[in-house]
C-alpha positions as CSV (number, residue, x, y, z in Angstrom):
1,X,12.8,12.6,-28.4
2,X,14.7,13.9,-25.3
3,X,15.1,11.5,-22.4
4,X,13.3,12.6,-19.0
5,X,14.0,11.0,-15.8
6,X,11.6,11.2,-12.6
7,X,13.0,10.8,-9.1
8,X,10.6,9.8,-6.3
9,X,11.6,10.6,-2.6
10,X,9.5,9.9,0.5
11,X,11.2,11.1,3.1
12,X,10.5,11.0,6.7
13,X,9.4,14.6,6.2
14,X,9.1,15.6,2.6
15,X,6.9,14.1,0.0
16,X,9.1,14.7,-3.1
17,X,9.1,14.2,-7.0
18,X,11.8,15.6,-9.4
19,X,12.2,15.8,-13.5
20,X,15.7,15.2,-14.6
21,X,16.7,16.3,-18.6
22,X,20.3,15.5,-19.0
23,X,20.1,17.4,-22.3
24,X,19.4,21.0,-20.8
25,X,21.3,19.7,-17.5
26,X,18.0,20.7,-15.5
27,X,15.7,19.5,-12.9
28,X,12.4,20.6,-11.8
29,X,11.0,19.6,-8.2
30,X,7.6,19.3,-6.3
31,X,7.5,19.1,-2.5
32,X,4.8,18.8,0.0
33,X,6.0,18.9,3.7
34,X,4.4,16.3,6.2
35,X,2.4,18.4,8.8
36,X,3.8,18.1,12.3
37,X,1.5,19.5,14.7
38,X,2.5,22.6,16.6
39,X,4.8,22.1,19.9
40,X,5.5,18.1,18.5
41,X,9.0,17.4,16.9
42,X,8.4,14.6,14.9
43,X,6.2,12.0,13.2
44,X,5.5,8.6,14.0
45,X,6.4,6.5,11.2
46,X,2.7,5.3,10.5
47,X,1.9,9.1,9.9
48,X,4.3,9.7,7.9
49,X,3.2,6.8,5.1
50,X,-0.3,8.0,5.3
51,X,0.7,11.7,4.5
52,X,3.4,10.3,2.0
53,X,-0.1,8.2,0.1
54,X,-1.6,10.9,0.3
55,X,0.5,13.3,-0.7
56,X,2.1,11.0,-4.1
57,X,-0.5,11.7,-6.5
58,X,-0.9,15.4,-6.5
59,X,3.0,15.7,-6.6
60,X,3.4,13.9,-9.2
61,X,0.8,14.9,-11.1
62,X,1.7,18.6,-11.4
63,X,5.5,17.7,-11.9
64,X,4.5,15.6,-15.1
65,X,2.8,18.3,-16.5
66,X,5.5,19.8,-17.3
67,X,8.0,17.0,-18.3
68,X,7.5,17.7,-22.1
69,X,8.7,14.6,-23.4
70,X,8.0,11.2,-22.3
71,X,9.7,9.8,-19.1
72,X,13.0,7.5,-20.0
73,X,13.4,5.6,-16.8
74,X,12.3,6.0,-12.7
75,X,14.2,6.4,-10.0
76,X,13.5,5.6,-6.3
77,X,15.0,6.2,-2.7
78,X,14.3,2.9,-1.1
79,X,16.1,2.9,2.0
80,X,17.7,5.9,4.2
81,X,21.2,4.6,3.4
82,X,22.9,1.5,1.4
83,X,23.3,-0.6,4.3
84,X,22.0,-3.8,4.4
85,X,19.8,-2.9,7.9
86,X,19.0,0.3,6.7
87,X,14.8,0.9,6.5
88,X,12.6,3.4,7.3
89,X,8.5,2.5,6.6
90,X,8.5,6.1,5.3
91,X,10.0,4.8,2.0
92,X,7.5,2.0,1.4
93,X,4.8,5.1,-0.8
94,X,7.8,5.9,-3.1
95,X,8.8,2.7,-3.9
96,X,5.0,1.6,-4.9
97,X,4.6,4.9,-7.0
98,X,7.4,4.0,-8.9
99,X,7.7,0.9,-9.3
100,X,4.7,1.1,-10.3
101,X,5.0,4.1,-12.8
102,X,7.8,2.3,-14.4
103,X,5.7,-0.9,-15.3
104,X,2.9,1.2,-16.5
105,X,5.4,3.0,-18.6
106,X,7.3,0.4,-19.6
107,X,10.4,1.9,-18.6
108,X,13.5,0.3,-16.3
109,X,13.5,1.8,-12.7
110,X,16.5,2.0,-10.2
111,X,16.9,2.0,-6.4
112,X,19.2,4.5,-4.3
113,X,19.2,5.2,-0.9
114,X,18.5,8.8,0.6
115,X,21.7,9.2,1.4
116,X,23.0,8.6,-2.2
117,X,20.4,11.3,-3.6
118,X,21.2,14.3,-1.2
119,X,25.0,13.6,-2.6
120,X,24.0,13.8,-6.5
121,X,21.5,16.3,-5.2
122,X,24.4,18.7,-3.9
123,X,26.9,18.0,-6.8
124,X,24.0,18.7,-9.4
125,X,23.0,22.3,-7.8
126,X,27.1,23.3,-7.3
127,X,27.9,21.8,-11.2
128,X,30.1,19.5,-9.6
129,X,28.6,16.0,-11.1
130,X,31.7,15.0,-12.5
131,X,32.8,14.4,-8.7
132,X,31.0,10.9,-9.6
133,X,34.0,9.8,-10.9
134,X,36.6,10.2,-8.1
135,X,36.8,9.3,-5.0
136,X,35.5,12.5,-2.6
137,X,34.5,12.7,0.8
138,X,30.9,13.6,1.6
139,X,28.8,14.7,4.7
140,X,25.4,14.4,5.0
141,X,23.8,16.2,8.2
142,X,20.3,16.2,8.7
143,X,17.6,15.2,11.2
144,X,18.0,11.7,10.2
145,X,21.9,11.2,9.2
146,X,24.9,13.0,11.1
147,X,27.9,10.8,9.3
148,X,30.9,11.6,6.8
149,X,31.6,9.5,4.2
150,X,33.6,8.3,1.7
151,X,32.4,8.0,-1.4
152,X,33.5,6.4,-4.4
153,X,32.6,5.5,-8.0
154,X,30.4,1.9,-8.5
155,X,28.9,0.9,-11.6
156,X,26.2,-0.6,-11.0
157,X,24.4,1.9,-7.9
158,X,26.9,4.9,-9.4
159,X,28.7,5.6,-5.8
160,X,29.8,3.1,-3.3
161,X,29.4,5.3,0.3
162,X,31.5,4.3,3.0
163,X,30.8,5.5,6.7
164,X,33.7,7.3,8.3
165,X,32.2,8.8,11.2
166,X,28.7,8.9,12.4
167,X,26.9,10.8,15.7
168,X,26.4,8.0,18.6
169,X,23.2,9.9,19.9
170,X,21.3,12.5,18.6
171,X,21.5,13.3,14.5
172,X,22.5,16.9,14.3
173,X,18.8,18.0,12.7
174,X,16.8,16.4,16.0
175,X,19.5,18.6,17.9
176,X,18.5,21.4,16.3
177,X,14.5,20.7,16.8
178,X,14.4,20.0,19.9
179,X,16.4,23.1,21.1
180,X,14.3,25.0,18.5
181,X,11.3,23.6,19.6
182,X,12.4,24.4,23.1
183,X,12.3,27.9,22.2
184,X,9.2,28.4,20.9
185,X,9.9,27.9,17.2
186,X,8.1,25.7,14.9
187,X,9.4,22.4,14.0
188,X,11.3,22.0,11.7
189,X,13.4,24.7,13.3
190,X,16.7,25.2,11.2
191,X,15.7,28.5,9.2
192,X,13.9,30.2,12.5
193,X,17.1,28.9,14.6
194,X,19.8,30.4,12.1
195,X,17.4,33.7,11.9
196,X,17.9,33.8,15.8
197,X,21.6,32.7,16.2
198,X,22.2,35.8,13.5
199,X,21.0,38.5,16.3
200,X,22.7,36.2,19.4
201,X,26.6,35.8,20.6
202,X,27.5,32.8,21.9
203,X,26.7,33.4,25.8
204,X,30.0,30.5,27.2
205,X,32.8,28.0,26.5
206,X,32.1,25.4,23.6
207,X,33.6,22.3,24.1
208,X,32.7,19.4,21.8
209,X,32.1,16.0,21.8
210,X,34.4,14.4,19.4
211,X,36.0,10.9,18.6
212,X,37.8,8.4,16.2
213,X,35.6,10.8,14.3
214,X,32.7,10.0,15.9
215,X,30.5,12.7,17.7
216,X,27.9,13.0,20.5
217,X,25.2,15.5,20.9
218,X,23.0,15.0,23.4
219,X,25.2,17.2,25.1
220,X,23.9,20.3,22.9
221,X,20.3,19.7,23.8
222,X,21.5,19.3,27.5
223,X,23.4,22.6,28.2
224,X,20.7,24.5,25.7
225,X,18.0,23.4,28.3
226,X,20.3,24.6,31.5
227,X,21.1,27.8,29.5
228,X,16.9,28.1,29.0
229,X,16.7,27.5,32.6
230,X,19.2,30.3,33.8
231,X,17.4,32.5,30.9
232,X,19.5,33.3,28.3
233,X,18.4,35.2,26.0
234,X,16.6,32.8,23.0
235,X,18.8,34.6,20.5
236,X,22.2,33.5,22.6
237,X,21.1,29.8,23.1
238,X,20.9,29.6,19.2
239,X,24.0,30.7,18.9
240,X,25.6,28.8,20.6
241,X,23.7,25.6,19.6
242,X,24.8,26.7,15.7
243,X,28.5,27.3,17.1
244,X,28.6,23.8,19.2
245,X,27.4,22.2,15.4
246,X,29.8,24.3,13.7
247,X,32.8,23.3,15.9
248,X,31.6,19.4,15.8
249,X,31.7,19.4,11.5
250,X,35.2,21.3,11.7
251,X,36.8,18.1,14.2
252,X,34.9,15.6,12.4
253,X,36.4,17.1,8.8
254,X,39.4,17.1,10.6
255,X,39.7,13.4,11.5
256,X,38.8,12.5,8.0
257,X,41.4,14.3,6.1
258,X,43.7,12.9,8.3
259,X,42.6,9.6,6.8
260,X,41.9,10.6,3.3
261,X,44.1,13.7,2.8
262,X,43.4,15.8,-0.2
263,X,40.1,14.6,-1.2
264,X,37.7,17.1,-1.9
265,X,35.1,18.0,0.5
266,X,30.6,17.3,-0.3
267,X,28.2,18.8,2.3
268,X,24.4,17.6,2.0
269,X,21.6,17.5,4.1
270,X,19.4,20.7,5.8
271,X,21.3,21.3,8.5
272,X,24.4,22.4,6.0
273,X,22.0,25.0,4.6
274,X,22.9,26.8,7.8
275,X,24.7,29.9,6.2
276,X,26.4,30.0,9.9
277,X,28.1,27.1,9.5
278,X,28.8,26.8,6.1
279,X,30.9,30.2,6.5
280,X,33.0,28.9,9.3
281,X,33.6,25.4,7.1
282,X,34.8,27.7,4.3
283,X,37.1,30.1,6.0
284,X,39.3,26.7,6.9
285,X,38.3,24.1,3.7
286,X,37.3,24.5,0.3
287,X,34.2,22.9,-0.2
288,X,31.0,22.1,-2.0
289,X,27.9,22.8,-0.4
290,X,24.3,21.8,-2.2
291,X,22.9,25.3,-2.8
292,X,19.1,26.1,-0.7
293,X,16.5,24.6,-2.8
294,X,18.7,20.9,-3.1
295,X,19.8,21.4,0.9
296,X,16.6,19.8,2.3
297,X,14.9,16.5,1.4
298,X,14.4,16.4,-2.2
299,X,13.9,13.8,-5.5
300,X,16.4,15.5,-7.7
301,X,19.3,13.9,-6.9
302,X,17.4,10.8,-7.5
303,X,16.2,11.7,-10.9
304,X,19.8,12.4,-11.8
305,X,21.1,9.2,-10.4
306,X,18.3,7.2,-12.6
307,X,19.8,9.1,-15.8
308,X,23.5,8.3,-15.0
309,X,22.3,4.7,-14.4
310,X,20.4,4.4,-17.7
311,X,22.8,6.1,-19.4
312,X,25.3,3.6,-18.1
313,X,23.7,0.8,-18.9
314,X,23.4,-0.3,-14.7
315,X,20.9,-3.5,-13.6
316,X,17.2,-1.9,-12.8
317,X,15.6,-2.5,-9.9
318,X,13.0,-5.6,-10.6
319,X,10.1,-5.9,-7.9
320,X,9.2,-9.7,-9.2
C-alpha cells in the first residue's frame, strides 16, 4: 500500500487541503478563496474562521476522492510562523479538521507553521527538496509575512527558520492591496496589479526604505496615493509600486548575503509570483522561486512536511 499524506492549511485567505505521495513525488490540491466583499481589503478574523468551517468539509472531501490509497499521516499549519507568540484565529478550523481526521484514522499528525509550508511548498514545485538538508536562505513575501530567513535542517519540525529581516510596517501583500484596491482592482490585487504595471513605466525616482535588513513600506502606499492624486496614469502607479517592491527584495537579499554569503536563495509567498520582480531578482541572483500554482496560500507544502516527518520518524503532534 502506498503511503498518502494530507496537508490542511487555513489561511487568512485560502481554505486549503493537499495529497502528498512521496512514491510518484506528486501533490494534488483543493482551494476555496475566502470572499472579501468588493471595495474591502481584508477579513476580520472572526470571518475568516467561519468561511474556513465552512469551507473544510467540501475541500476535503473532493481531495480524498482521489487519494487512492489510504491516508499515512496528517499534517497541519497551526500557527503563521514558529515563534512562540505567533497565532492567527484563522488556524483554529485546520487544526480541528485534522486533528481530528488523524484520530478517526488512527494515524500520527504533525504541526508546522505557514511559514514552514510555503518553504517546502516552493522547494517541492522547483524539485529542490533536497535543500531540506542544508542550510539556505529563504523569503517569504506575502500579505501576512515580508521577512527573510534562514533556514536550517531540525529533526524533529524538519527546518529550524530563523528571522533575518522583517518589514516594520506594512507586509509587502497589504502594500500591494491597498494600492490595488486604490485603483479600482479587486482585492486580492497582485495578478490585476502585475497585468497593469506590464503596460506602465515607472512615472519618478524610487528610493527605498531599507535597514540592518529591515524595510518599511508604508511609504509605497503613501506616494501611490499622492501619485493617484496628481493622476497618474493607473498603469504608471503599478509600476512603480512593483519597482519600489522589486528594489526593496534586491537590498534586503543584499544585507543577507552579506551575512550568510553563498547560501542559496528560496522565494515563497504570492507576492514572489510577481513575474516583474522575479525577473529583476534573477538577472542579479540565482534563485528558486515556487512556480504559480505553490506561490499563493496552499496545503502542499504541508502534506510534504508530514511525509518527511513520518518518514523520519519526528514526535506527532498530540492534542491531549
Amino acid at each position: 500500500m502506498k503511503n498518502i499524506y494530507i496537508g490542511i492549511d487555513t489561511s487568512n485567505y485560502t481554505t486549503s487541503a493537499a495529497l502528498y505521495s512521496p512514491d510518484k513525488q506528486q501533490v494534488r490540491q483543493e482551494k476555496k478563496p475566502l470572499t472579501v466583499q468588493s471595495g474591502e481589503r481584508g477579513l476580520r478574523q472572526s470571518e475568516a474562521v467561519f468561511q474556513h468551517t465552512v469551507n473544510l468539509p467540501g475541500v476535503i472531501t473532493r481531495l480524498t476522492k482521489q487519494s487512492g490509497g489510504d491516508i499515512t499521516a496528517v499534517g497541519f499549519s497551526k500557527s503563521p510562523r514558529d515563534l512562540e507568540d505567533s497565532y492567527m484565529p484563522c488556524f483554529l478550523p485546520g487544526i480541528s479538521a485534522a486533528v481530528s481526521a488523524a484520530a478517526v484514522r488512527d494515524v500520527p499528525c504533525y504541526a508546522f507553521s505557514h511559514q514552514a509550508g510555503h518553504i517546502a511548498a516552493a522547494l517541492f514545485s522547483a524539485g529542490s527538496l533536497s535543500l531540506l538538508d542544508e542550510p539556505f536562505i529563504a523569503f517569504h513575501i506575502s500579505g501576512g509575512t515580508t521577512e527573510s530567513l534562514l533556514v536550517e535542517p531540525d529533526s524533529q519540525k524538519i527546518i529550524k527558520i530563523s528571522v533575518l529581516g522583517a518589514t516594520l510596517d506594512l507586509h509587502a501583500g497589504q502594500a500591494v492591496d491597498r494600492v490595488g484596491v486604490s485603483l479600482g482592482l479587486d482585492f486580492p490585487c497582485g495578478e490585476q496589479l502585475e497585468n497593469l504595471a506590464n503596460n506602465g513605466t515607472c512615472p519618478v525616482r524610487v528610493s527605498t526604505a531599507v535597514k540592518q535588513g529591515n524595510c518599511c513600506l508604508s511609504g509605497l502606499e503613501n506616494q501611490c496615493a499622492v501619485l493617484l492624486q496628481k493622476g497618474e496614469p493607473a498603469e504608471n502607479i503599478a509600476a512603480f509600486c512593483i519597482e519600489y517592491l522589486a528594489r526593496t527584495v534586491l537590498k534586503m537579499i543584499e544585507y543577507v548575503l552579506n551575512l550568510h554569503p553563498g547560501l542559496p536563495l528560496v522565494f515563497s509567498g504570492g507576492v514572489m509570483s510577481n513575474k516583474i520582480i522575479q525577473r529583476r531578482i534573477s538577472e542579479k541572483y540565482g534563485a528558486v522561486f515556487a512556480s504559480p500554482g505553490f506561490s499563493s496560500d496552499n496545503a502542499a507544502g504541508i502534506a510534504v512536511l508530514a511525509g518527511i516527518a513520518h518518514n523520519r520518524n519526528a514526535e506527532p503532534y498530540t492534542a491531549l
